[in-house]
MIZADREN-229193 format. One record per residue (C-alpha): residue number from 1; residue in three letters; chain; x negated, y negated, z. Coordinates in nm, 3 decimals, decimal comma. Example, Ala and Ser with C-alpha at 12.3 -4.5 7.8 and 13.67 -1.06 7.14 Angstrom:
BEGIN
REC   i  aa ch      xx      yy      zz
REC   1 ALA  A  -1,230   0,450   0,780
REC   2 SER  A  -1,367   0,106   0,714
***
This chain:
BEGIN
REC   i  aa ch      xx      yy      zz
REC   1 UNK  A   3,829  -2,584   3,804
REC   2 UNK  A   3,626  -2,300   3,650
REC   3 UNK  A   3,875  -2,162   3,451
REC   4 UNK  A   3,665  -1,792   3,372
REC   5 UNK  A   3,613  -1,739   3,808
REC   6 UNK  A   3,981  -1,796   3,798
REC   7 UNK  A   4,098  -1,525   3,527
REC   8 UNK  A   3,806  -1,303   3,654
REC   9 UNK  A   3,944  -1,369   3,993
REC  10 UNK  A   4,342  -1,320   3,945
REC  11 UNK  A   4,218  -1,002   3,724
REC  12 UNK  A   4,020  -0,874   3,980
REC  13 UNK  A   4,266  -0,914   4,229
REC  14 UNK  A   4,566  -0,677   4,001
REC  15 UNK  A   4,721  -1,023   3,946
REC  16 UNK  A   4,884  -1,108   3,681
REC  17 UNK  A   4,941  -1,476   3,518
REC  18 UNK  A   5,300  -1,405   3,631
REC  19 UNK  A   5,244  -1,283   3,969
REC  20 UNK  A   5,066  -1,594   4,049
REC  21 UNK  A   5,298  -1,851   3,890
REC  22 UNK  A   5,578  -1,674   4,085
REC  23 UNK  A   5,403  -1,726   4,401
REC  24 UNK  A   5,318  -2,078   4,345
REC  25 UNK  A   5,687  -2,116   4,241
REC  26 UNK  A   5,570  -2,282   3,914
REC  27 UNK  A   5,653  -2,173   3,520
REC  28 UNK  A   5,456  -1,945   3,377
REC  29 UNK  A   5,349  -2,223   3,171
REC  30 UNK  A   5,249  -2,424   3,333
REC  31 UNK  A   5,003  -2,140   3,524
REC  32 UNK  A   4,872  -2,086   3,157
REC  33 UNK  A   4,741  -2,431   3,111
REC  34 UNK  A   4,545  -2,374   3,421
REC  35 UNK  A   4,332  -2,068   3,295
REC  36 UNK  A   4,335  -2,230   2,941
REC  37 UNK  A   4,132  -2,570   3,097
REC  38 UNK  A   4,486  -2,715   2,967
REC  39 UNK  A   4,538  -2,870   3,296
REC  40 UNK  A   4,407  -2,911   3,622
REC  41 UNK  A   4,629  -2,812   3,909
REC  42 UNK  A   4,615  -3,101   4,230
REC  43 UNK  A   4,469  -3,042   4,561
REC  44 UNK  A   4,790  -2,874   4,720
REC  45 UNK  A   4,830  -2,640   4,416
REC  46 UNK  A   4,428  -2,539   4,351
REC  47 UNK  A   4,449  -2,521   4,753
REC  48 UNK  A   4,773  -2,240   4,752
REC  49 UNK  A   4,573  -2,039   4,469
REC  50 UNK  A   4,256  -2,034   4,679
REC  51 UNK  A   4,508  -1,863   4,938
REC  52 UNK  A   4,706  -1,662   4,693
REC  53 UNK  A   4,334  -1,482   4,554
REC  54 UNK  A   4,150  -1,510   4,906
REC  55 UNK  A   3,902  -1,705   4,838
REC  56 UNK  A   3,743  -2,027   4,866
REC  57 UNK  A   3,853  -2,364   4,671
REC  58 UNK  A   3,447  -2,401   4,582
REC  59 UNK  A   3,456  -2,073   4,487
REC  60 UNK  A   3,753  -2,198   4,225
REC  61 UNK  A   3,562  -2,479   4,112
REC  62 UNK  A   3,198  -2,296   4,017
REC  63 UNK  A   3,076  -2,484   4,355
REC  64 UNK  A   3,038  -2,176   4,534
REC  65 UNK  A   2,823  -1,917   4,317
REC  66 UNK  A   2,890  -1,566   4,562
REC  67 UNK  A   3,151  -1,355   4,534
REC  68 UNK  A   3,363  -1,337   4,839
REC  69 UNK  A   3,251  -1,203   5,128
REC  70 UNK  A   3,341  -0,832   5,233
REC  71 UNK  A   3,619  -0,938   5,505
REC  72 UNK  A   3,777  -1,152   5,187
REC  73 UNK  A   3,754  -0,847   4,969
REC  74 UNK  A   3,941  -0,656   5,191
REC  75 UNK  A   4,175  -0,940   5,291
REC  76 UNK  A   4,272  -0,964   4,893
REC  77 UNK  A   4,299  -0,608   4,861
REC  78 UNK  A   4,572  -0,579   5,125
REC  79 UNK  A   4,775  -0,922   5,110
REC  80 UNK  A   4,663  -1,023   5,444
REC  81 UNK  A   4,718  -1,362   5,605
REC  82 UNK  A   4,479  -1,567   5,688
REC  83 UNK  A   4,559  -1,488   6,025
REC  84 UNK  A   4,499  -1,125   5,954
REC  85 UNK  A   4,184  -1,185   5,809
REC  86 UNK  A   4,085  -1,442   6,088
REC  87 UNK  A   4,192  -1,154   6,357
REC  88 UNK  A   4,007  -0,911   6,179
REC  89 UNK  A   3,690  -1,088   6,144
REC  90 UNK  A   3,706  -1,247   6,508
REC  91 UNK  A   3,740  -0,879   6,636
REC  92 UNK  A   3,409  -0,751   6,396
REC  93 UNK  A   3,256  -1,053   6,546
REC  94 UNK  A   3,237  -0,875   6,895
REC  95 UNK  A   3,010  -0,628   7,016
REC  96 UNK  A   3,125  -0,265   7,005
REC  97 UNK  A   3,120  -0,285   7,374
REC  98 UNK  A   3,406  -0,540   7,401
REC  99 UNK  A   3,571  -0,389   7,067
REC 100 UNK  A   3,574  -0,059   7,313
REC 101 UNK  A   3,761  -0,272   7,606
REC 102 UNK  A   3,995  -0,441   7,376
REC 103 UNK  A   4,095  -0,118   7,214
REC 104 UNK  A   4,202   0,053   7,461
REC 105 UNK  A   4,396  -0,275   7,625
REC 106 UNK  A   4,603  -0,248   7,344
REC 107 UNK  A   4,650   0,156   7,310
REC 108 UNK  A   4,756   0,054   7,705
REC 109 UNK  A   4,983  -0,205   7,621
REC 110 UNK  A   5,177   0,005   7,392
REC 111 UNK  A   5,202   0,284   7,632
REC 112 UNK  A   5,353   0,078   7,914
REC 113 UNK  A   5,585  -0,069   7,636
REC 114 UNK  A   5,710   0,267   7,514
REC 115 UNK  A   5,730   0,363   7,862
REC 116 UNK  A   5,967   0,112   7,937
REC 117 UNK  A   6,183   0,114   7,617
REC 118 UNK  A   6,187   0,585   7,640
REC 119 UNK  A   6,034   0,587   7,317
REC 120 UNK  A   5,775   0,855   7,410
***
């Protein structure tokens, strides 16, 4: 693993060493010897960071030289899933048109539902 994408990474993200061990459920210490090229963490564990900091296990180990794309940025920034982020980038996939159509299916949907339930 490229231990200076992974600091510059977790920093970037508002992370700190902490915040990352705690999600991992791991000691602090053992999250150290990581970014310190102490250790190297095994598939499942390089795997769950790649998740935690939204981006790519390449990306992790100096495989992958670009930065995230723009949909990851913004998936970091706000915590999403990877559902979210999957969702989100399915629905920029479409053509306005069909983003247009699917829109307003949904301001629909909730209508009818807050119809039913009186929560106008």
């Amino acid at each position: 693993m490229n231990i200076e994408i992974l600091k510059q990474t977790r920093e970037s993200r508002c992370k700190t060493q902490k915040d990352i061990a705690d999600e991992l459920h791991l000691p602090l210490s053992t999250y150290r010897s990581y970014e310190q090229g102490k250790r190297e963490p095994n598939n499942e564990i390089l795997c769950q960071i790649a998740d935690i900091l939204n981006v790519t296990t390449d990306y992790l180990l100096g495989r992958e030289v670009r930065e995230p794309d723009t949909i990851g940025k913004l998936a970091a920034e706000f915590n999403m899933t990877a559902l979210e982020k999957k969702i989100l980038d399915n629905y920029l996939s479409l053509p306005k048109d069909m983003r247009g159509d699917l829109m307003e299916f949904l301001r629909k949907s909730v209508r009818e539902v807050q119809q039913e339930s009186g929560d106008q």
